[in-house]
Structures are given as C-alpha cells and as structure tokens.
N, C-alpha and C positions, 0 to 999 in steps of 0.2 A: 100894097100887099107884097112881102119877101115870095121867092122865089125857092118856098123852104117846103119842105113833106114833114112830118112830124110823127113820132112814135114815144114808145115807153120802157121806159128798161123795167126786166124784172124784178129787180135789186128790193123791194121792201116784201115783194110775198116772198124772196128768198128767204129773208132772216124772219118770217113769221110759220113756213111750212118747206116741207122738203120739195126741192122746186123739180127733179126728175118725177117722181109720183105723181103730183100736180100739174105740171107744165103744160096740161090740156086746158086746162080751166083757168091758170094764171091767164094762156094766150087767149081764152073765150073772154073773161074780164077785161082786158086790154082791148082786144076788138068789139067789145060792147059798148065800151068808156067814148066809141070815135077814133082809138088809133090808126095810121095803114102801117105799121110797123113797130119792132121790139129788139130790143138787144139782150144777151144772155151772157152768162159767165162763162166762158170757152170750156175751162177744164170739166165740164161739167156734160160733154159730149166725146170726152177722152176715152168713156169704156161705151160698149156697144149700148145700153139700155139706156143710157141718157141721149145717145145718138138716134137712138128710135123713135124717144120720146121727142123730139126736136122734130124729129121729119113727119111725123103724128101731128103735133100739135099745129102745123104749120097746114097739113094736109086738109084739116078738118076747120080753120080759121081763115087759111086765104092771106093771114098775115105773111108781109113782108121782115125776113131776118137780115135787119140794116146792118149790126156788126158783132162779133164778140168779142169779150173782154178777156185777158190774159193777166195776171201779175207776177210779180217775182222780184225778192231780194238777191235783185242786182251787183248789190253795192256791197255783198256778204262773198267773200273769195271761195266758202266750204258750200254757196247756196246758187251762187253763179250758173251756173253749170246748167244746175237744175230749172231753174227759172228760161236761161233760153232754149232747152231744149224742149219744155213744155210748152212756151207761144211760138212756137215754131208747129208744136203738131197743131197747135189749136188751127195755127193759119190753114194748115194743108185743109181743111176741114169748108174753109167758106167758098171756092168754087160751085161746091154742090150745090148751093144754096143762093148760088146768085151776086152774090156778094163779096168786095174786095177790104173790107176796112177791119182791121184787126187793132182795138183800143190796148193801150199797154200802159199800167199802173204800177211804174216800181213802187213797194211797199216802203213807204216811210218808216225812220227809224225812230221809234217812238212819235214825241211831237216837237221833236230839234230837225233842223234843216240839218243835211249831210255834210261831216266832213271833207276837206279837197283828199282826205286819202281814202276816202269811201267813193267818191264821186268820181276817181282814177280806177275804181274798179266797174262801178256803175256806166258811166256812160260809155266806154268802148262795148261793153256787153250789151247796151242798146242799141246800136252803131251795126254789134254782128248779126241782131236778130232780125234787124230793118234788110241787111246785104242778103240772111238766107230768105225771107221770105220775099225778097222783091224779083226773084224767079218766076214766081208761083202768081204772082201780079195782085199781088197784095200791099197793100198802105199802113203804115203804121199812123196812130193818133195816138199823143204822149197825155192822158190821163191827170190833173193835177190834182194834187191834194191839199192842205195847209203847207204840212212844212216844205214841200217844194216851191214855195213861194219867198218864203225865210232871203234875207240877204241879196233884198231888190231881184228876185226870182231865180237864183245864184244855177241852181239847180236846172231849172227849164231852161237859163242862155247855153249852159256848157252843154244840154242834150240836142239841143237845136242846133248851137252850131258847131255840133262834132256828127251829124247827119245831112242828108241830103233833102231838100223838099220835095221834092219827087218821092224820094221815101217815108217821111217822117211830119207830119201835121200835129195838130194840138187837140185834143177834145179838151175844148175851156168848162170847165166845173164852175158857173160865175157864184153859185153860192160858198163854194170852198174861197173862194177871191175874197168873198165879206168876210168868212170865218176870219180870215187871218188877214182882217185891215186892209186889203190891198181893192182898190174902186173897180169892181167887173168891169166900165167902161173906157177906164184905163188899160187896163189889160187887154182888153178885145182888139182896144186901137193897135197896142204897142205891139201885140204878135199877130195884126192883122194876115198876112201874107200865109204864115204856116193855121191859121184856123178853121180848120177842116169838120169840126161835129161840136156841138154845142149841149152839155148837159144843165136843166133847169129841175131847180129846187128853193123852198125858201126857209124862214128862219127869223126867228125874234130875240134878238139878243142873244145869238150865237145858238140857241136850241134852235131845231130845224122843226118846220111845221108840220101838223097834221095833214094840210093840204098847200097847193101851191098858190094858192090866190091869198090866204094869208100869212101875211109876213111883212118883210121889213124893206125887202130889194126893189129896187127902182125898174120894173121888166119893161115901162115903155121906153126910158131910156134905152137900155140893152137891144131893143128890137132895133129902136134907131140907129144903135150902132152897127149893127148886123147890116143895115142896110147901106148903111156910109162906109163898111167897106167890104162889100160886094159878096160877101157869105151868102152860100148855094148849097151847104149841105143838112145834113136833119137836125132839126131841135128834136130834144130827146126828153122827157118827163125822168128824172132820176128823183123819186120821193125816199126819203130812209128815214128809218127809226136808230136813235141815238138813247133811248131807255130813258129819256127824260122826260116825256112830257106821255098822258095816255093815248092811245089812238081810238078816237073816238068812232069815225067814219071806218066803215067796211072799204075791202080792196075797191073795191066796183066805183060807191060813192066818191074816195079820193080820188081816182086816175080820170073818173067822170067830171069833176069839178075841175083838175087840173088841166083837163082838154080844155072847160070852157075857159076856163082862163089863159089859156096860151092864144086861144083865137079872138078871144077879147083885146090881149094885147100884141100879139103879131099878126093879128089877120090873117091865119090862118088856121 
C-alpha cells in the first residue's frame, strides 16, 4: 500500500454547472463517492461569495482542501503581469485552509509547444511567482498539459531548472503524458525528484473517459512507479469532459466508480 491520501478535483461539475452556486453539493458528491479531499480553481475564491462558498462547503463536508489551481498566460508580455499577480493572491488565500500547495498551469498556446522567445518570457514569470509566494510557505506544483510536453518536455526542463525544489514540484497529469505520446511511467521516473501531486484520468484513443476505470492507461503500472520512487503526496481523481463522447454516469456514480478504482489499483 502507497503512502498516499486521495481526493477529487472539481474540474468536471465545473464545466457542467456553475461551481460557486454548487460548490455545497459538488463537495457532498465528492465526500459521498469516498473522497478525504478536493482541489478548486483558485480564481474562483478571489471575490468574497465564492470565498464563502469554499468555507461553507467545507464546514458542512469535513472535507480536506488539498490545493488550488491558478493559471495564466505566462509567456504573453501584455498577460504576464496579470497572471502572476492573480496566483499570488490565490496563494495568499490557502493558509486559512490548512494548506500549502498552490497548482500552476501556464495556459498553452494553442496545441504547439512554446517558442524559446515565449518561454524567455514564461519561465522567469514562474520563477517570480514561486520567489513571492515562498514567503507565505507555500509550494508551487507546475501543472502539465500536452504541449508542454512537445520537444522531449522542452518546456517543463527550462521551468524546473530555472526554479528551486523547495519551491517548484510537478503535478504530473499521467493522462496528458498519453494524450501526447509521451509513457506516464517514463515521465514519473524521469522527474522523479520534483513530483509532488499526481492527477489521474483516463482515455481511449485520446477521447478521455466517462469514468476512470475505463480506458487505455496502464494505472497498475503508474502505482508501481509512484512506489519506486518514493511519492508521498495526493492522488487526485481529475475526470473532464472534452465534448466528445456523452456522459453517461451522474457526477456521484463517476467520482464513485473512480474511487473504486483508484483503490483497486493503488490500494488505497
């Protein structure tokens, strides 16, 4: 058995209902499915009424808020700006809550891997966001997508090593690693060291499932690797709709299904 706690991001009732509205009942579903925890879209407790709702739904679930998610086109010189000055306040934000881990997804541009003169822009502006929030004792996780993978992972070496470990980890997306050809259990190996949060999803020929126990990915493999090298922090359920295939299963039954198959295959 891994050494692992396990939760669910909100990320698919986002894109099916408005998730401040909801966010009592997304977090009841979750804690119904077996979760002890969930992660959220940071900007999304930026104004007071979605900050309420976050301390609500947590009050009334018991759920654990493992981290939240932040984005921002980095790599855009007119968008910079904006982007770190928003996961900056997001950070300020997970104290309250217990929690130190603030996920960061620069926004791909389209579905090409970054230019070196976007990536001159991009990574020192990750570099500043990890230096203001590491005050505050907070941890960055760098979010992968497809095209940050593009050109033997061109994009993840120069963010990784233009930061600090101490500041800057990886939440590995192993389903994004399939999307775009790259072996999740290569991956896990090769940036063992900085892999800090673990997102699971899965996927048939590049459409992402209904649920996570069907698909294509190899999950007992991945568990084994988690375990060879010495990963300690949350596997996290990230289901999404990609508009491709119907969703058959209710919120409840997929994040239900997708617990038992996480514990089916990482024993826990």
């Amino acid at each position: 058995m891994g050494p692992w706690h396990v939760g669910c991001s909100t990320w698919i009732w986002h894109q099916q209902m408005d998730p401040v509205e909801n966010l009592s009942q997304i977090c009841a579903d979750i804690k119904a499915a077996g979760f002890d925890g969930f992660e959220l879209f940071g900007p999304l407790i930026l104004e007071p009424k979605g900050l309420n709702a976050l301390r609500r739904a947590i009050k009334e679930t018991g759920l654990k808020l493992v981290a939240l998610y932040a984005h921002g086109e980095f790599h855009k010189p007119d968008k910079r700006d904006k982007g770190i000055a928003e996961a900056v306040e997001v950070a300020k934000h997970l104290a309250e809550f217990g929690t130190d881990l603030l996920l960061l997804g620069p926004i791909p541009e389209g579905k090409r891997g970054k230019t070196t003169e976007e990536l001159q822009i991009e990574v020192p502006a990750i570099a500043e966001i990890a230096n203001k929030v590491a005050p505050l004792g907070v941890k960055i996780a760098i979010h992968n997508h497809t095209p940050e993978l593009e050109n033997d992972c061109a994009e993840l070496v120069q963010i990784l090593a233009a930061t600090r470990p101490e500041q800057v980890g990886l939440n590995a997306d192993t389903e994004w690693c399939a999307h775009a050809g790259v072996d999740p259990v290569g991956f896990l190996r090769r940036f063992a060291p900085r892999v800090q949060h673990v997102h699971l999803r899965n996927s048939i020929k590049n459409v992402w499932s209904d649920c996570l126990d069907t698909g294509e990915l190899d999950h007992t493999a991945i568990c084994q690797t988690l375990k060879e090298i010495n990963f300690k922090g949350w596997l996290m359920l990230e289901d999404s709709w990609d508009g491709q295939r119907e969703l058959k299963l209710s919120q409840v039954e997929r994040a239900t299904r997708g617990r038992a198959a996480i514990r089916k295959w990482f024993g826990v």
